[in-house]
C-alpha positions as CSV (number, residue, x, y, z in Angstrom):
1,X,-33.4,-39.0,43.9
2,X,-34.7,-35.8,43.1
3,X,-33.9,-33.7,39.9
4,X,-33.9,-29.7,39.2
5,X,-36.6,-28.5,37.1
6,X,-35.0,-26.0,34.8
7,X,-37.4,-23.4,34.8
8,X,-38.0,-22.5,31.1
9,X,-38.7,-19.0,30.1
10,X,-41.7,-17.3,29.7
11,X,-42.8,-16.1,25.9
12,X,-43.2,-12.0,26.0
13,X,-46.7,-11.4,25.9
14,X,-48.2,-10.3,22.5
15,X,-45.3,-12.1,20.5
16,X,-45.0,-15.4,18.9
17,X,-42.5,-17.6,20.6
18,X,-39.9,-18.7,18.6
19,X,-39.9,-16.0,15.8
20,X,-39.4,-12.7,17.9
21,X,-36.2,-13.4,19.4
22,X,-34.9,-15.1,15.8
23,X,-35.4,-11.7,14.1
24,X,-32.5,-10.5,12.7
25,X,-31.6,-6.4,14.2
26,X,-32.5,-3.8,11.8
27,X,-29.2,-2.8,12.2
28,X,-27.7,-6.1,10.8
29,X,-30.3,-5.9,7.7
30,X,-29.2,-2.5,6.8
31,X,-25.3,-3.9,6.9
32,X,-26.6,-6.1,4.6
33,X,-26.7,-3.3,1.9
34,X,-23.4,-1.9,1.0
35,X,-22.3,-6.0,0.7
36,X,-25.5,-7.0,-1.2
37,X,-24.5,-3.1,-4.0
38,X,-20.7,-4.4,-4.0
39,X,-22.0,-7.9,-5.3
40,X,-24.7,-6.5,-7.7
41,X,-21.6,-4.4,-9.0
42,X,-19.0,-6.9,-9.2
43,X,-22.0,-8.8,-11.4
44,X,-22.6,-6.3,-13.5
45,X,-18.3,-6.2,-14.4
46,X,-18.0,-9.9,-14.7
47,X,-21.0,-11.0,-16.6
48,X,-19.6,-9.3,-19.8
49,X,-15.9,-10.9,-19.3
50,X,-17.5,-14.5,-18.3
51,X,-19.6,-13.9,-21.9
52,X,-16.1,-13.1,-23.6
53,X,-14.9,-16.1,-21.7
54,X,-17.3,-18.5,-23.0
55,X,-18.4,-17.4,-26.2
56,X,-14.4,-17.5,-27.3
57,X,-15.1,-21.3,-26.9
58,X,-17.7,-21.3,-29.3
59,X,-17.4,-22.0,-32.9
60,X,-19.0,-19.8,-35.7
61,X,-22.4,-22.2,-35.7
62,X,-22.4,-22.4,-31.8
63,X,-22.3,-18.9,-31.2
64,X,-26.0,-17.8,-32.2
65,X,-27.4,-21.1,-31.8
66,X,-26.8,-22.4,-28.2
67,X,-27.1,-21.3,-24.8
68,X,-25.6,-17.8,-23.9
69,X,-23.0,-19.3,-20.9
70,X,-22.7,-22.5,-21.9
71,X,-18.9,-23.5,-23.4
72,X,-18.4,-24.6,-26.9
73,X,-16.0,-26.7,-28.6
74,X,-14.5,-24.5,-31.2
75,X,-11.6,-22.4,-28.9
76,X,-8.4,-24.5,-30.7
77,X,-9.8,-23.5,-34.2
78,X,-10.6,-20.3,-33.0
79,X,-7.3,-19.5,-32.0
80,X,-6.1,-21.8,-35.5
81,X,-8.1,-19.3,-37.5
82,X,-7.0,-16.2,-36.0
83,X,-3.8,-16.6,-36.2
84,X,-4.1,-18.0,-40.2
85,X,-5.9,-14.7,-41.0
86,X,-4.0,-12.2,-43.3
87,X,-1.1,-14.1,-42.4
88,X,-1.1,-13.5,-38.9
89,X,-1.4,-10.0,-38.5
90,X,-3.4,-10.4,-35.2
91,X,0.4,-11.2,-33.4
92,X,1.0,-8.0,-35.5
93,X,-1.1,-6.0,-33.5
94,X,-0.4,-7.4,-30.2
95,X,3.1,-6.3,-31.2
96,X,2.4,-2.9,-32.0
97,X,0.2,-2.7,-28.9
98,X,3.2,-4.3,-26.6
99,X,5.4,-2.0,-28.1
100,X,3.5,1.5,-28.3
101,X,2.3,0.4,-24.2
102,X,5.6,-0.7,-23.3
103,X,8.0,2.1,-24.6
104,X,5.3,4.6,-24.3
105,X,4.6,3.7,-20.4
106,X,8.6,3.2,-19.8
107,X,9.2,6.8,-20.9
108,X,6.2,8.5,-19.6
109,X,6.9,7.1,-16.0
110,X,10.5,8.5,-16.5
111,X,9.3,11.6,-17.3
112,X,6.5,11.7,-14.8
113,X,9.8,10.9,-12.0
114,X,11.9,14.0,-12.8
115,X,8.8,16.4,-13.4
116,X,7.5,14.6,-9.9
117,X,10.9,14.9,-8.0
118,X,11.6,18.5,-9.0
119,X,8.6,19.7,-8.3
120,X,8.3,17.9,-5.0
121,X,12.1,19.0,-3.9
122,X,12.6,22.4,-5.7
123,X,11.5,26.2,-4.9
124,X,11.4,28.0,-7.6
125,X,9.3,30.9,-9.1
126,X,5.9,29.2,-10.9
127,X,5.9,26.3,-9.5
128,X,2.4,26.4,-8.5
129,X,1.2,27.2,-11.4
130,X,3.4,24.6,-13.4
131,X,1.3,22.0,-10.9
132,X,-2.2,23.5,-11.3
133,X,-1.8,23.6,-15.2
134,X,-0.8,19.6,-15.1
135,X,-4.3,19.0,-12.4
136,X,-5.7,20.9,-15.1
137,X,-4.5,18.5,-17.7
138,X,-5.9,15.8,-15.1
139,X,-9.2,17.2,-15.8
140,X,-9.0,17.5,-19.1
141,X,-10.6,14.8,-21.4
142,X,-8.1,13.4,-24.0
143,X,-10.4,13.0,-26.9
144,X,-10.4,16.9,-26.8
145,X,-6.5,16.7,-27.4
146,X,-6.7,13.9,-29.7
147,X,-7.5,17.0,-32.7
148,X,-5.0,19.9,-31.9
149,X,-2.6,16.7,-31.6
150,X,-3.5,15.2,-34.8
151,X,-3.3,18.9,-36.4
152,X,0.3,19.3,-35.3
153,X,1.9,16.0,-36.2
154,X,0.5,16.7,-39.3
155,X,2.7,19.7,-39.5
156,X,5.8,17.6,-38.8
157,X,4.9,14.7,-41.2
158,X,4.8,12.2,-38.2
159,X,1.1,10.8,-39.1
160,X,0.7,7.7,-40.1
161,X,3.6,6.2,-38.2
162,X,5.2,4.5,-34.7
163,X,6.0,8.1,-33.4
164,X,2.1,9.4,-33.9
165,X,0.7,7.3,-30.9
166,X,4.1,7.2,-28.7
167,X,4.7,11.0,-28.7
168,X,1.2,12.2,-27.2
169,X,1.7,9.2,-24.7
170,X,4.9,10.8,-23.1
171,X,3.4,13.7,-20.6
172,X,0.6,11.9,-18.4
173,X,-0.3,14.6,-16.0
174,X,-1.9,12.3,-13.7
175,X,1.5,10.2,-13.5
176,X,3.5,13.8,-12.8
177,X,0.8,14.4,-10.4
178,X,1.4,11.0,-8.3
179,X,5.0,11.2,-8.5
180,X,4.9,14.4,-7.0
181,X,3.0,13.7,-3.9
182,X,4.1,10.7,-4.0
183,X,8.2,12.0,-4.1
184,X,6.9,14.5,-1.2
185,X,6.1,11.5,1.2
186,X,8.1,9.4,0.7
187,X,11.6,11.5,0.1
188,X,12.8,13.2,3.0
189,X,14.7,16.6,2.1
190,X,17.2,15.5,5.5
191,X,18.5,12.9,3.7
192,X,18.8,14.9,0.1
193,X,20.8,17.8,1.8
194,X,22.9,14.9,3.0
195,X,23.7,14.3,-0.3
196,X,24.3,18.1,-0.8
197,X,27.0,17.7,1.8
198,X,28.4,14.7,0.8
199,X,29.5,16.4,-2.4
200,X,26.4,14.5,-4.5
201,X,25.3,16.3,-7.8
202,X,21.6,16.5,-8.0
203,X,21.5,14.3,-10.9
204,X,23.3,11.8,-8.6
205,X,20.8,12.4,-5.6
206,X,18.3,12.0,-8.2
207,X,19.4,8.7,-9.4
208,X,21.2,7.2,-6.1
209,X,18.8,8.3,-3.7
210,X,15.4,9.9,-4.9
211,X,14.8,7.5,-7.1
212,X,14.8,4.1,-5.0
213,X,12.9,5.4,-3.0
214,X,10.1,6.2,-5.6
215,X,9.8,3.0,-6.9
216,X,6.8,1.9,-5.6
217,X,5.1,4.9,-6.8
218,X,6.4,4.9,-10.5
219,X,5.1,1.1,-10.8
220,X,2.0,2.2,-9.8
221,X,2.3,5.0,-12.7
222,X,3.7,2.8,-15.1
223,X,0.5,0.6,-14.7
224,X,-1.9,3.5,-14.9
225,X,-0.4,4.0,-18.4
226,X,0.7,0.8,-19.6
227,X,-3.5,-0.1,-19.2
228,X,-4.6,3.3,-20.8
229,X,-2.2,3.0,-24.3
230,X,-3.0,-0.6,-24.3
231,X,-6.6,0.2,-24.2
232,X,-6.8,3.5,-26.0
233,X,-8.5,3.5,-29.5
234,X,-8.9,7.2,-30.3
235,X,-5.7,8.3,-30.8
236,X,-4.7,5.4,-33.4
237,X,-7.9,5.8,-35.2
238,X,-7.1,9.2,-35.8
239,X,-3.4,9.1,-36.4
240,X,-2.9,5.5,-37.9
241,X,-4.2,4.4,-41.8
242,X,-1.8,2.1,-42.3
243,X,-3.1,-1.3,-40.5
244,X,0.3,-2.9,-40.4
245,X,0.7,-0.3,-37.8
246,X,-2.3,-1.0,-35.8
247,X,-2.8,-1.7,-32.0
248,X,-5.0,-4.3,-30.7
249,X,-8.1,-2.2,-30.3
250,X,-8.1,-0.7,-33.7
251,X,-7.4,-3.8,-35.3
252,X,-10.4,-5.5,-33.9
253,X,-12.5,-2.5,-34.7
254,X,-11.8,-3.4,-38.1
255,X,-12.5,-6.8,-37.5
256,X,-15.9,-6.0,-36.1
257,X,-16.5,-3.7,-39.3
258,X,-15.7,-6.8,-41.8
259,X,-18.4,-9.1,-39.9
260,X,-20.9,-7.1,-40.6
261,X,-20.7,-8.5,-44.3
262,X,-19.0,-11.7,-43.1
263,X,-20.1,-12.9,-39.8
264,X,-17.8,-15.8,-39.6
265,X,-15.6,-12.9,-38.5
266,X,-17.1,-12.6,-35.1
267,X,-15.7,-15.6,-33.7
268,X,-12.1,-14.1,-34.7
269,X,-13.3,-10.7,-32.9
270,X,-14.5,-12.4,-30.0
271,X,-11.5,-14.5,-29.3
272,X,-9.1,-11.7,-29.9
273,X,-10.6,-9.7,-27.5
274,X,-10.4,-12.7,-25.1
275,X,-6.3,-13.3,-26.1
276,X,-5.7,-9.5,-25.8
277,X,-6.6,-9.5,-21.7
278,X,-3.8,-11.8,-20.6
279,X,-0.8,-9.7,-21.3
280,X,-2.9,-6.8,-18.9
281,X,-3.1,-9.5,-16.5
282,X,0.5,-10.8,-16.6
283,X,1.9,-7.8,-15.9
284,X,-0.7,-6.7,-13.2
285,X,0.5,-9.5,-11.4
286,X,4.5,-9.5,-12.4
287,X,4.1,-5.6,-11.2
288,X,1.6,-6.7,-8.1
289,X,4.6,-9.0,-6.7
290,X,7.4,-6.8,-7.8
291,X,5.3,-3.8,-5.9
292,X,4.5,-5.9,-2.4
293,X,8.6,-7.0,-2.6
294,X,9.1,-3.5,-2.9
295,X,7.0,-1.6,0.0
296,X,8.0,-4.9,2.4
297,X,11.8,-3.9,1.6
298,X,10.9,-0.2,2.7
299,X,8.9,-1.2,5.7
300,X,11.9,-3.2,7.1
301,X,14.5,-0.4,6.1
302,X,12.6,1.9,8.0
């Protein structure tokens, strides 16, 4: 019997056979480089949250003396000790700081919905200007507020208490600003003169109709602010001297001043910064599933 020869295939002259045709494209190593920045990034953000991680395992003698990422055995008495100092005024501040983000982000969203809606819907003289001067609020950076705010809660005798850090967290421009555009897309004006014609008040269309139809975009608002009143320091340092009243950030600032003359403090420091991420991350995803139920609901009504 007689076999085929399969003919095999000459080598290209002046390359090495083998490593030519195994070469990757340049165009596949240059695609390489936006995945290769994304995971130098994503480095660069986690590194500092896996130290948190880890070093809130650690106990006071561990922390300075062993290996940067390796876990400690000292979380339980961590948490033990932090919650026996001063009597427990830690849960104090995550109080204050569930309460100022909570109350403070519940009414700013409602806010940011009616200022959104009306200037989405209604034509009326300014309203332009009404909008630019809120992008220019956008703009603006809060600790330049933080003073002339200071300044005039001072001249109602408001400092020092709850009201101080709720107040100035009402108006959040960028919230107005999303509800707007947000109202404007997702709204149609057919179905609020329906309303009209049905015999609807506007604070009914509002309510009944608008509003529904908004929800997806004032969760996303009451996130944005929720997150920036939990995390904000400024305005509470400025307004706040009694530390019954603190939120969590200024009352670890203290913390962090108090182990420089006692450094058995920094484990404390450490692990309430580690405790104070997990009510951000319960509600990101409470809100994340409560959002996706919401825009699958509008998808199928539409």
């Amino acid at each position: 019997m007689s076999s085929l020869a399969v003919p095999q295939a000459e080598p290209v002259a002046g390359s090495t056979p083998g490593t030519a045709q195994d070469r990757p494209p340049l165009r596949r190593r240059i695609s390489l480089i936006p995945t290769v920045t994304l995971l130098l990034g994503a480095a660069y953000c986690l590194l500092p949250v896996a130290w948190v991680v880890i070093a809130a395992t650690k106990s006071g003698s561990e922390l300075f003396s062993t290996f940067t990422f390796l876990p400690g055995t000292g979380f339980v008495d961590n948490v033990q000790d932090l919650s026996a100092y001063r009597d427990g005024v830690y849960w104090e501040w995550m109080a204050n700081s569930a309460l100022y983000a909570g109350l403070g982000a519940l009414l700013s969203t409602c806010v940011s919905a009616i200022s959104g809606y009306a200037l989405a819907t209604y034509r009326f003289r300014g309203r332009e200007t009404i909008f630019n001067v809120l992008l220019a609020g956008v703009l603006m950076p809060p600790v330049i507020l933080a003073i002339p705010q200071y300044l005039l809660l001072a001249k109602a005798d408001l400092t020092d208490s709850y009201l101080s850090v709720l107040l100035p967290q009402i108006l959040f421009p960028y919230g107005v600003y999303l509800a707007r555009i947000y109202a404007a897309a997702a709204v149609p004006a057919d179905v609020i003169e329906a309303g009209r014609m049905d015999g609807a008040n506007e604070w009914r269309i509002f309510t009944r109709i608008a509003l529904p139809m908004m929800i997806p975009g004032l969760v996303t608002v009451f996130l944005f602010q929720f997150v920036a009143i939990w995390n904000n320091f400024l305005l509470p340092y400025i307004m706040l001297s009694d530390d019954e009243k603190f939120p969590i950030t200024l009352g670890l600032f203290t913390l962090l001043e108090q182990g420089a003359n006692t450094p058995a403090l920094y484990t404390l420091v450490i692990t309430g910064a580690f405790l104070a991420v997990f009510p951000l991350i319960a509600l990101f995803l409470v809100i994340q599933r409560f959002w996706s139920l919401d825009l699958l609901s509008g998808a199928v009504k539409s």
